[in-house]
Jmol script that loads the backbone (N, CA, C; Angstrom):
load data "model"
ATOM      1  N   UNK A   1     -13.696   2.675 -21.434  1.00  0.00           N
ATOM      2  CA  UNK A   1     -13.030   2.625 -20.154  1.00  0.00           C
ATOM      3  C   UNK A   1     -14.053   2.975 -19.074  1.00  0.00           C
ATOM      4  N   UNK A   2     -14.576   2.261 -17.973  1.00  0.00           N
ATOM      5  CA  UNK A   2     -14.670   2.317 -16.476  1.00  0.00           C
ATOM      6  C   UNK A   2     -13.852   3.041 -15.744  1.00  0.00           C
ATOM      7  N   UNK A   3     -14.265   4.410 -15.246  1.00  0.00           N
ATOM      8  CA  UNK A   3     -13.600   5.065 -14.157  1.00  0.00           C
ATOM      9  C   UNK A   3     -14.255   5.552 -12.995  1.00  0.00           C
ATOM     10  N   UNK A   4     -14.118   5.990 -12.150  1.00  0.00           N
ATOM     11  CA  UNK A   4     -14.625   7.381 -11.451  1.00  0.00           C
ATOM     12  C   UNK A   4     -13.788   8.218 -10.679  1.00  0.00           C
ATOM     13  N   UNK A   5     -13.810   9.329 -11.067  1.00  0.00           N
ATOM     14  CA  UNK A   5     -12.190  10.203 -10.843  1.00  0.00           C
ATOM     15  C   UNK A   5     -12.950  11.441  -9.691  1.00  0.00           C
ATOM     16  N   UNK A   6     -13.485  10.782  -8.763  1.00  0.00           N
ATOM     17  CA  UNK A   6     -14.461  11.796  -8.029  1.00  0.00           C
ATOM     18  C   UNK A   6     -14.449  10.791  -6.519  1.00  0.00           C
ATOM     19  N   UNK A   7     -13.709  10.584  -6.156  1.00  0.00           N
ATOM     20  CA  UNK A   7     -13.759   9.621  -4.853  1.00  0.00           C
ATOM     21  C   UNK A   7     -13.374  10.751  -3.810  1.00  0.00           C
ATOM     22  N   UNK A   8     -14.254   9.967  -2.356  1.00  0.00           N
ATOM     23  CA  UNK A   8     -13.915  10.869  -1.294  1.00  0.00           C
ATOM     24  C   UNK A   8     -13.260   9.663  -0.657  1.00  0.00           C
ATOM     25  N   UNK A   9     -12.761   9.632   0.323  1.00  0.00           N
ATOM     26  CA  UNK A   9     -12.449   8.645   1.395  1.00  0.00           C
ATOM     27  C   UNK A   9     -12.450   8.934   2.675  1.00  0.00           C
ATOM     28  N   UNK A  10     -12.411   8.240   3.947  1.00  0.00           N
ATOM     29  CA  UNK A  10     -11.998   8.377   5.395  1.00  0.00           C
ATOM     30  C   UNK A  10     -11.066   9.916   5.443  1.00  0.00           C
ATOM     31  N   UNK A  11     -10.457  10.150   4.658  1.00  0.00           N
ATOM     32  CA  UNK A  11      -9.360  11.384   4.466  1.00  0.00           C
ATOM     33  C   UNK A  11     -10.170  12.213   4.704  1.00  0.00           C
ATOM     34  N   UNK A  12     -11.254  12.369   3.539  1.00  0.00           N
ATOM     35  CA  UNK A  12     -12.287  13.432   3.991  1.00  0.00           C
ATOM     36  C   UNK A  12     -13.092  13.848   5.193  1.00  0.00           C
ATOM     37  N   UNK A  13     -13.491  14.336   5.704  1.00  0.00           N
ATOM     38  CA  UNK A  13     -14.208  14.539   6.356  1.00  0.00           C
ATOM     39  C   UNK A  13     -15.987  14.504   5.643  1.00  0.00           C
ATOM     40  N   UNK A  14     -16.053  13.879   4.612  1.00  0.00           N
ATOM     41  CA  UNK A  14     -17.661  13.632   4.219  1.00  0.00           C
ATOM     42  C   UNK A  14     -17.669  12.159   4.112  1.00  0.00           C
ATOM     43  N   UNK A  15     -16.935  11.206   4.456  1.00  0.00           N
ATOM     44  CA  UNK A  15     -16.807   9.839   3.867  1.00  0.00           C
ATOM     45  C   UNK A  15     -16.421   9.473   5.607  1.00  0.00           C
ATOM     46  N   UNK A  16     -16.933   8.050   5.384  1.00  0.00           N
ATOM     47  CA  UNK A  16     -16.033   7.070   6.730  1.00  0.00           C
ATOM     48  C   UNK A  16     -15.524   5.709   5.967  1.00  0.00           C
ATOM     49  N   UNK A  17     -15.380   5.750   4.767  1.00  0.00           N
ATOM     50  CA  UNK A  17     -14.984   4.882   4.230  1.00  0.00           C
ATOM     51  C   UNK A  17     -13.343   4.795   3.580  1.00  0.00           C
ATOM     52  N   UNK A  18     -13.102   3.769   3.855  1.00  0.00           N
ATOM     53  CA  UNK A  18     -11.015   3.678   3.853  1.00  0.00           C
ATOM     54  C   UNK A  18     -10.963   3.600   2.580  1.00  0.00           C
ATOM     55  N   UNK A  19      -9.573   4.445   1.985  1.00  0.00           N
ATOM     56  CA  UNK A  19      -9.089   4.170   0.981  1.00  0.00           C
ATOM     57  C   UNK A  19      -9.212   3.008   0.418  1.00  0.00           C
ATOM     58  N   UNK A  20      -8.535   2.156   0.956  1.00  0.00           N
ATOM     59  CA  UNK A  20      -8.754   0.401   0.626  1.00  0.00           C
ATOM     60  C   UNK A  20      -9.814  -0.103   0.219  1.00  0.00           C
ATOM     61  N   UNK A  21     -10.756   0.181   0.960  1.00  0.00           N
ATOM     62  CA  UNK A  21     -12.120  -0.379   1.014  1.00  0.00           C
ATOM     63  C   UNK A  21     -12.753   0.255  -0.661  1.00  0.00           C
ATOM     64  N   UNK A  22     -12.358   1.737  -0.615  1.00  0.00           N
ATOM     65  CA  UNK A  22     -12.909   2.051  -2.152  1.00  0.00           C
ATOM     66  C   UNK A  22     -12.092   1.135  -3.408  1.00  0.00           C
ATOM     67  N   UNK A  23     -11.039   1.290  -2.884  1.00  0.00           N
ATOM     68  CA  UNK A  23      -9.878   0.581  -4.190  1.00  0.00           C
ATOM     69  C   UNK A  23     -10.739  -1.010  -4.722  1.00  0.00           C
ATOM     70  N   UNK A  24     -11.062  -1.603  -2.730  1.00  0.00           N
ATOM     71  CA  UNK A  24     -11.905  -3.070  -3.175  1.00  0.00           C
ATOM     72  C   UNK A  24     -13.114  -3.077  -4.263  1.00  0.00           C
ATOM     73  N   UNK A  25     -14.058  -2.022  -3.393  1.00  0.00           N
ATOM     74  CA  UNK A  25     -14.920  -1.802  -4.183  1.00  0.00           C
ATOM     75  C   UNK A  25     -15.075  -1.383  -5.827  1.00  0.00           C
ATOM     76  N   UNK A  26     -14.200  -0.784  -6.010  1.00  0.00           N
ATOM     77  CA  UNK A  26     -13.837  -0.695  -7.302  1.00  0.00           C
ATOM     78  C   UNK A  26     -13.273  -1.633  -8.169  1.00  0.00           C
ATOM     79  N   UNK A  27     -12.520  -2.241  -8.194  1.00  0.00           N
ATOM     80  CA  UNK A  27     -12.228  -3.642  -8.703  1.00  0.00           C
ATOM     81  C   UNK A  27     -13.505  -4.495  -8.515  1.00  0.00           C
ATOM     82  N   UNK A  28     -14.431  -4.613  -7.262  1.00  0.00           N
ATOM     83  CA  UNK A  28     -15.415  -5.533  -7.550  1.00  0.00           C
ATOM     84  C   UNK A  28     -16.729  -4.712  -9.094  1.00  0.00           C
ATOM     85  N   UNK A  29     -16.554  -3.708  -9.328  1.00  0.00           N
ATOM     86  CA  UNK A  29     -17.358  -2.910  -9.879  1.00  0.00           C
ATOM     87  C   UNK A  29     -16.622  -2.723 -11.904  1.00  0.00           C
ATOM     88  N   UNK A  30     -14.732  -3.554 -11.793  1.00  0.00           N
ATOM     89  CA  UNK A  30     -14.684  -3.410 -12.619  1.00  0.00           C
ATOM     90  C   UNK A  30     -14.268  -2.282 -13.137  1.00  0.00           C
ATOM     91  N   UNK A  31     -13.839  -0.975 -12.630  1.00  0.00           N
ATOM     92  CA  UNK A  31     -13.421  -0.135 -13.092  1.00  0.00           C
ATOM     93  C   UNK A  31     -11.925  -0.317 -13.206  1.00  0.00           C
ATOM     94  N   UNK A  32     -11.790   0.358 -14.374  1.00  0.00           N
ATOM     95  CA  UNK A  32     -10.319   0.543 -15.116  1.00  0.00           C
ATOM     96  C   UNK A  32      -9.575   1.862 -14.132  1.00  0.00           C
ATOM     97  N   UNK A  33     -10.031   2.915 -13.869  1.00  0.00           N
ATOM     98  CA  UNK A  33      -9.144   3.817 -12.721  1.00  0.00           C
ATOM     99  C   UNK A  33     -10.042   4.303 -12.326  1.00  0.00           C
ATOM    100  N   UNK A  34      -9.610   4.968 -10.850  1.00  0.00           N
ATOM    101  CA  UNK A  34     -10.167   5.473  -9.870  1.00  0.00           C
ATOM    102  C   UNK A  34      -9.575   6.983  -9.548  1.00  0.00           C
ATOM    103  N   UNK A  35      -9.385   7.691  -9.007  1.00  0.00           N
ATOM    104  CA  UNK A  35      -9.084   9.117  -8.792  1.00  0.00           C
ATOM    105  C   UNK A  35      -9.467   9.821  -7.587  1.00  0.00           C
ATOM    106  N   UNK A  36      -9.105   9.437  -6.491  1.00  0.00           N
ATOM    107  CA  UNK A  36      -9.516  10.067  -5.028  1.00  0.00           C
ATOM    108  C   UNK A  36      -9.054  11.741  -5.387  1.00  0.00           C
ATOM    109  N   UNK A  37     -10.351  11.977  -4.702  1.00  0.00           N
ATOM    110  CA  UNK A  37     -10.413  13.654  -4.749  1.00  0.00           C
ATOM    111  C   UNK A  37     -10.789  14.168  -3.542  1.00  0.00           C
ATOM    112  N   UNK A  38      -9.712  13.855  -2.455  1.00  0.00           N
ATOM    113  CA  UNK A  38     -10.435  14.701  -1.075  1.00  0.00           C
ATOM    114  C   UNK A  38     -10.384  16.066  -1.041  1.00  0.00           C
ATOM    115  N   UNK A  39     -10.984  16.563  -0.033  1.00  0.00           N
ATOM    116  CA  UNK A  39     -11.078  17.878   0.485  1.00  0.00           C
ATOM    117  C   UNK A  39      -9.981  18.504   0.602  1.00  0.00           C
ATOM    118  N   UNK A  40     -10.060  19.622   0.123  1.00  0.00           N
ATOM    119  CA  UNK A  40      -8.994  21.018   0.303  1.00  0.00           C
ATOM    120  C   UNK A  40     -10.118  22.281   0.373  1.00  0.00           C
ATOM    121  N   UNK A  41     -10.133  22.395   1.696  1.00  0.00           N
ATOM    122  CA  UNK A  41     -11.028  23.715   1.680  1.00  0.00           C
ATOM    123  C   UNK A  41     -10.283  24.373   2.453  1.00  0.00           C
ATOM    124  N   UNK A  42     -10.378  25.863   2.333  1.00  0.00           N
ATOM    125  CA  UNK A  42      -9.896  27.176   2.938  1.00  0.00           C
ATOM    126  C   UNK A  42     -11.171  27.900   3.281  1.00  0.00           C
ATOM    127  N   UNK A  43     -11.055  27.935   4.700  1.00  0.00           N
ATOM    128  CA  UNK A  43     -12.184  28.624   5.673  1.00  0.00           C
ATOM    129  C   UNK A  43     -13.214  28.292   5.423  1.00  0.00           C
ATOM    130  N   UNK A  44     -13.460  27.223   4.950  1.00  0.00           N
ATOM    131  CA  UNK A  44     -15.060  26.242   4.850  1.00  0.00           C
ATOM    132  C   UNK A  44     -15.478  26.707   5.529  1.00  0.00           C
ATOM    133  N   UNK A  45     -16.950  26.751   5.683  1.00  0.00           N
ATOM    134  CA  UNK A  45     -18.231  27.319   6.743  1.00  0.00           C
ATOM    135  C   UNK A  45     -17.944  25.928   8.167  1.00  0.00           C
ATOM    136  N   UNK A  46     -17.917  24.750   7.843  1.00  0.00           N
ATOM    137  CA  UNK A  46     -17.419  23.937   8.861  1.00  0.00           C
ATOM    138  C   UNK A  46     -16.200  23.811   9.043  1.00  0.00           C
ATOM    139  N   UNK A  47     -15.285  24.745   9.337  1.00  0.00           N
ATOM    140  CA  UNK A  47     -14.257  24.846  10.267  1.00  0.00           C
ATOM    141  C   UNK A  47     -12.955  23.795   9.359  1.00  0.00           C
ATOM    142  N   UNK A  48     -12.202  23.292  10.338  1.00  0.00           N
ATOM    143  CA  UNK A  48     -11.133  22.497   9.624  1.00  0.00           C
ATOM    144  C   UNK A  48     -11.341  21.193   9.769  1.00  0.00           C
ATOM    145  N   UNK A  49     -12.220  20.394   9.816  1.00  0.00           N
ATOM    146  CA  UNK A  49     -12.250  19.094   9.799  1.00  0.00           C
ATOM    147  C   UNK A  49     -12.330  18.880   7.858  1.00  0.00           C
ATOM    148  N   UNK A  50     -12.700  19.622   7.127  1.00  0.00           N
ATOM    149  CA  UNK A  50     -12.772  19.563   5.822  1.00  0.00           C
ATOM    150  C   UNK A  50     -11.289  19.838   5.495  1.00  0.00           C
ATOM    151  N   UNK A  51     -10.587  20.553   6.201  1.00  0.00           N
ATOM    152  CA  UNK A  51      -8.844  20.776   5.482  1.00  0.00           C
ATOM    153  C   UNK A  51      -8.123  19.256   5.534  1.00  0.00           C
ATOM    154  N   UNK A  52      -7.849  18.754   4.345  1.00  0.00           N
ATOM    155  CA  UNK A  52      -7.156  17.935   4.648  1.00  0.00           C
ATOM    156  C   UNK A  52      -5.677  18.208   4.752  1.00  0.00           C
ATOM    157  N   UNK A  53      -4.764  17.123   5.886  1.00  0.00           N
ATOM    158  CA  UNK A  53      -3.518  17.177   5.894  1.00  0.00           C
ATOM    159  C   UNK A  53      -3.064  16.946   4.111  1.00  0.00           C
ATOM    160  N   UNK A  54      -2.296  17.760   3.786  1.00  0.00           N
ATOM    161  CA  UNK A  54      -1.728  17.405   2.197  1.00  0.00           C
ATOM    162  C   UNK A  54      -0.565  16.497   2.924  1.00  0.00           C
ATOM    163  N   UNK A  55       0.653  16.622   3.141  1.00  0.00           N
ATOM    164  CA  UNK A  55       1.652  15.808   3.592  1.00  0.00           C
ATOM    165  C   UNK A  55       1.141  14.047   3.775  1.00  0.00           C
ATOM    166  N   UNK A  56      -0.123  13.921   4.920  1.00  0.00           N
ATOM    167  CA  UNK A  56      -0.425  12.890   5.231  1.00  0.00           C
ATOM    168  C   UNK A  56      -0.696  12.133   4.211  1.00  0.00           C
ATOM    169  N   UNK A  57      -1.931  12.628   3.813  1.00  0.00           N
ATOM    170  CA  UNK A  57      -2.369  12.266   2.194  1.00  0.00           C
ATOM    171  C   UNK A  57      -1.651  11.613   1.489  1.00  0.00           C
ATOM    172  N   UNK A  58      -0.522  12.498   0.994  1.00  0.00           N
ATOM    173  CA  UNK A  58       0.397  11.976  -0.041  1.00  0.00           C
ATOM    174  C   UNK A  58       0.931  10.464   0.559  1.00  0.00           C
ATOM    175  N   UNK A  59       0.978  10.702   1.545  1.00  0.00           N
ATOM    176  CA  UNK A  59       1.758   9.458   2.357  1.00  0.00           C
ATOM    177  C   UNK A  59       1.056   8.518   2.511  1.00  0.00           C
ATOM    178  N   UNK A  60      -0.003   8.562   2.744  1.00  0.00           N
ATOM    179  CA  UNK A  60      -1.256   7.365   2.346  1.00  0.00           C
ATOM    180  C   UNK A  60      -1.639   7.037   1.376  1.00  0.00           C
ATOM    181  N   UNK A  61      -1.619   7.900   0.211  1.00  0.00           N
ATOM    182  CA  UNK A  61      -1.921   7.498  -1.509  1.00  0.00           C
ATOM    183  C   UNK A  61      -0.784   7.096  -1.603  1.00  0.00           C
ATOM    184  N   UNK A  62       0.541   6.759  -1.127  1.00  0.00           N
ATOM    185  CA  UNK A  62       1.385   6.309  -2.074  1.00  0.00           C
ATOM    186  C   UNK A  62       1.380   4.371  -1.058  1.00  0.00           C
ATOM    187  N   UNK A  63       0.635   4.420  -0.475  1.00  0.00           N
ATOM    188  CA  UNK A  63       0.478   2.791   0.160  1.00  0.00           C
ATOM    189  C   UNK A  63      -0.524   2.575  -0.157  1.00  0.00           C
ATOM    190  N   UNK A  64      -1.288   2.975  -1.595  1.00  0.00           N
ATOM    191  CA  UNK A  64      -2.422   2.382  -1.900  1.00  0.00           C
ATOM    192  C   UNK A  64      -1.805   1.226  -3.751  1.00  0.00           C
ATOM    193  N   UNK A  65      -2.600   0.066  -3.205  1.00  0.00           N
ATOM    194  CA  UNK A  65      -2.010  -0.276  -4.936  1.00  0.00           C
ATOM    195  C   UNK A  65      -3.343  -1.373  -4.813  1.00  0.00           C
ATOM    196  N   UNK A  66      -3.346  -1.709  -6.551  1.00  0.00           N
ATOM    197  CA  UNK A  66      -4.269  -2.711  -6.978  1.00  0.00           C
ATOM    198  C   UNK A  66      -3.643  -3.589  -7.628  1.00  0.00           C
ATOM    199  N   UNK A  67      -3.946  -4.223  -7.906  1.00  0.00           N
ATOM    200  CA  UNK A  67      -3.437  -5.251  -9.449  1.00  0.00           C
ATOM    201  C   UNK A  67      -4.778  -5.026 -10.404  1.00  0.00           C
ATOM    202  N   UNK A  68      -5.547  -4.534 -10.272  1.00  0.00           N
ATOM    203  CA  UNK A  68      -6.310  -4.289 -11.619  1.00  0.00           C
ATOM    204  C   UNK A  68      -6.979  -2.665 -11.860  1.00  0.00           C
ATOM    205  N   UNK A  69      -6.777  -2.152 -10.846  1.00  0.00           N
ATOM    206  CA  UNK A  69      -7.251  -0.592 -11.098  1.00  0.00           C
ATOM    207  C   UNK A  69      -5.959   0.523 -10.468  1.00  0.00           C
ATOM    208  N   UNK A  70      -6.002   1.143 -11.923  1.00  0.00           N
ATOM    209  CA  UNK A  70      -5.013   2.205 -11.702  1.00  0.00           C
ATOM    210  C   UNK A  70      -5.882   3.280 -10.988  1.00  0.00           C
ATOM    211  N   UNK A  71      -5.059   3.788  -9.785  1.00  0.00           N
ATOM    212  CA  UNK A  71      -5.321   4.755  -8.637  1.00  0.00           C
ATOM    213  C   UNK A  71      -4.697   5.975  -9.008  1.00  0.00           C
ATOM    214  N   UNK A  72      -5.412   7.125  -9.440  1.00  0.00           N
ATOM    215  CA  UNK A  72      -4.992   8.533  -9.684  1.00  0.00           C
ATOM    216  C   UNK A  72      -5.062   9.302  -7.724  1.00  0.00           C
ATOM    217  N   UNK A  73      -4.265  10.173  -7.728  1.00  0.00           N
ATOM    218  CA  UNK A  73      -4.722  10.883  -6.233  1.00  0.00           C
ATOM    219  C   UNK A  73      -4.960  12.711  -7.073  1.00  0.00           C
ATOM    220  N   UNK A  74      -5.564  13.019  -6.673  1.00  0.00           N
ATOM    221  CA  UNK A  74      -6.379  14.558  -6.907  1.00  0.00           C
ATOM    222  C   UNK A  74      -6.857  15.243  -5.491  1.00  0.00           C
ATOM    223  N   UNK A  75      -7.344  16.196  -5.969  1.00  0.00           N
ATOM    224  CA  UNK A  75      -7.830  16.951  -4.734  1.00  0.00           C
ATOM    225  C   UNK A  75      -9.582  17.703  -5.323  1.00  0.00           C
ATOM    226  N   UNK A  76      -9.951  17.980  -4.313  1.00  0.00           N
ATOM    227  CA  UNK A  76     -10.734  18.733  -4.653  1.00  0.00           C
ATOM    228  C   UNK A  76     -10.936  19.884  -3.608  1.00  0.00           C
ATOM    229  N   UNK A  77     -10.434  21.405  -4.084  1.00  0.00           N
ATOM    230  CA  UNK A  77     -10.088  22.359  -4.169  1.00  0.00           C
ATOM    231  C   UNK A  77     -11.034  23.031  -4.127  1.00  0.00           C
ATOM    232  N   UNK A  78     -11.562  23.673  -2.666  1.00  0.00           N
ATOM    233  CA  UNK A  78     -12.542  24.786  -2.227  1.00  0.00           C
ATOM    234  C   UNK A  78     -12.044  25.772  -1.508  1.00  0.00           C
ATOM    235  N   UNK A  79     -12.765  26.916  -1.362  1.00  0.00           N
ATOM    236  CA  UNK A  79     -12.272  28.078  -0.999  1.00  0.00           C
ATOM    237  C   UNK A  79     -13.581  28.714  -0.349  1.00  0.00           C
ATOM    238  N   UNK A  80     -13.382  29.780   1.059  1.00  0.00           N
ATOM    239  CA  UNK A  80     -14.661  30.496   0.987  1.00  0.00           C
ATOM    240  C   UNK A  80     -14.741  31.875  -0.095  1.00  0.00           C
ATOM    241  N   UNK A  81     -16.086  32.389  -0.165  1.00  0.00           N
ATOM    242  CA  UNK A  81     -15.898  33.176  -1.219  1.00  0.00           C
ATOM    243  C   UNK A  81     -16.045  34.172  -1.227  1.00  0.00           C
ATOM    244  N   UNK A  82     -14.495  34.640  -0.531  1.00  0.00           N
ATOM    245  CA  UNK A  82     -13.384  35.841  -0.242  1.00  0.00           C
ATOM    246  C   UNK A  82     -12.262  35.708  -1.089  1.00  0.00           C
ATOM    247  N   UNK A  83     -11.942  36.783  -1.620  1.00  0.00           N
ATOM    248  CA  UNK A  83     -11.070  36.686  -2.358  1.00  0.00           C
ATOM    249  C   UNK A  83      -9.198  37.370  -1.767  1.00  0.00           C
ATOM    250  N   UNK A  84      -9.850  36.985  -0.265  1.00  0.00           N
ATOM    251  CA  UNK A  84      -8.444  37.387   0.606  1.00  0.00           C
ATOM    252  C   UNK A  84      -7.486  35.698   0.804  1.00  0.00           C
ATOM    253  N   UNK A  85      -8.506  35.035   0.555  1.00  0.00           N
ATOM    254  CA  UNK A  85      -8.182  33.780   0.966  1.00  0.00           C
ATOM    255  C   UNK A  85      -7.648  32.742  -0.236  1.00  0.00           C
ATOM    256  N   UNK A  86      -7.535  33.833  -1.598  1.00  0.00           N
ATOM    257  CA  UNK A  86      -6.862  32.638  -2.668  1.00  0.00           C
ATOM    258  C   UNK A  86      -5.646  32.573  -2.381  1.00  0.00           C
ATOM    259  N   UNK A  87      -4.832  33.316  -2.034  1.00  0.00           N
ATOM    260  CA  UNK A  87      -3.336  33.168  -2.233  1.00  0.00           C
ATOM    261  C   UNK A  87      -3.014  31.940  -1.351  1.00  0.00           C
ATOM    262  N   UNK A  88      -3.962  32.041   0.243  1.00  0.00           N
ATOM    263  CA  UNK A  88      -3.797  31.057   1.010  1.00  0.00           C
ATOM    264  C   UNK A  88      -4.011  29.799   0.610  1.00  0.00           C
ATOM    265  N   UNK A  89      -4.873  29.567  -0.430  1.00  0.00           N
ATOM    266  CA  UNK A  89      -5.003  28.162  -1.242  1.00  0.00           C
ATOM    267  C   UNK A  89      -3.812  27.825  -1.883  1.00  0.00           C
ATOM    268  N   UNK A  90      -3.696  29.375  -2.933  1.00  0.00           N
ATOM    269  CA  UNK A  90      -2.675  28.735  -3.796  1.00  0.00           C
ATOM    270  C   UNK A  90      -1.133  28.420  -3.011  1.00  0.00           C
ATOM    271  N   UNK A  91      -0.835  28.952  -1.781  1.00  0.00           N
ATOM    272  CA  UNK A  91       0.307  28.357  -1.302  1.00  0.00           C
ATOM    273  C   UNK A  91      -0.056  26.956  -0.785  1.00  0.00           C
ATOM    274  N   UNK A  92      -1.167  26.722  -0.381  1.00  0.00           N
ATOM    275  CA  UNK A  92      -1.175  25.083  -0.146  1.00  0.00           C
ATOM    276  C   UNK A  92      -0.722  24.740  -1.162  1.00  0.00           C
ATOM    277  N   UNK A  93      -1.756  24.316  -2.352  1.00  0.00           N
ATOM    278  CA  UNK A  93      -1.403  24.174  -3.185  1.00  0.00           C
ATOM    279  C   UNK A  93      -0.049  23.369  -3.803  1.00  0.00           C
ATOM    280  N   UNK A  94       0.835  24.615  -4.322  1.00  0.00           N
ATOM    281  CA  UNK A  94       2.195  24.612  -4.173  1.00  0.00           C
ATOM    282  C   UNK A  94       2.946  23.737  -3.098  1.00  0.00           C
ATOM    283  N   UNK A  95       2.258  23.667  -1.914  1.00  0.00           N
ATOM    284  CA  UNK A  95       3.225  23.170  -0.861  1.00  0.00           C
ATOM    285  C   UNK A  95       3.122  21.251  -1.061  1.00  0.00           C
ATOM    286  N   UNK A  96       2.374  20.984  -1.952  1.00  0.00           N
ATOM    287  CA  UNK A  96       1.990  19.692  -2.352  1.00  0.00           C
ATOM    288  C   UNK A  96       3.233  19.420  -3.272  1.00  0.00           C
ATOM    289  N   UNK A  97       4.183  20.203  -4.258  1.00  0.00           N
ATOM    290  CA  UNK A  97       5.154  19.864  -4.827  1.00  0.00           C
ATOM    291  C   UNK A  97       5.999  19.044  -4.536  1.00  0.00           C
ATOM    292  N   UNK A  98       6.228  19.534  -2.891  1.00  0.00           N
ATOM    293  CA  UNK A  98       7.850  19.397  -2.295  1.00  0.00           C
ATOM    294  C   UNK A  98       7.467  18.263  -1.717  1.00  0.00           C
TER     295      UNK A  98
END
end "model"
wireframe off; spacefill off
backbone 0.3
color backbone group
């Protein structure tokens, strides 16, 4: 199997590249799934352009589709390194359930 379960997108703040545009690219590349993993940082050293909206997100991964590559959505989950600031993750987190 062809994957890469490590994608940033436009969501992020390290990428200027659209969801879509990766999904294309990926199908031209042949991969079997993909796995966007944007930003979730708590008190990053650069401020909040790295926090992503979770709500939005969800709402944009669910208007993503292919006909040949299955689309996983993930996060990737940073913190500064204080340990006053986990709980504040882990209620994001959580708030991704509902």
């Amino acid at each position: 199997m062809r994957c890469d379960y490590h994608l940033h997108s436009s969501i992020s703040a390290d990428s200027s590249t659209s969801p879509f545009q990766q999904i294309k690219q990926a199908e031209v590349l042949g991969l079997n799934e993909i796995c966007f993993t944007e930003h979730l940082e708590i008190h990053f050293y650069r401020g909040d352009a790295w926090h992503v909206d979770l709500q939005e997100y969800k709402e944009r991964f669910a208007q993503l589709t292919s006909s040949s590559v299955k689309i996983k959505f993930g996060l990737e989950a940073g913190i500064a390194l204080a340990a006053e600031y986990f709980s504040e993750l882990e209620d994001e987190l959580r708030g991704m359930r509902q």
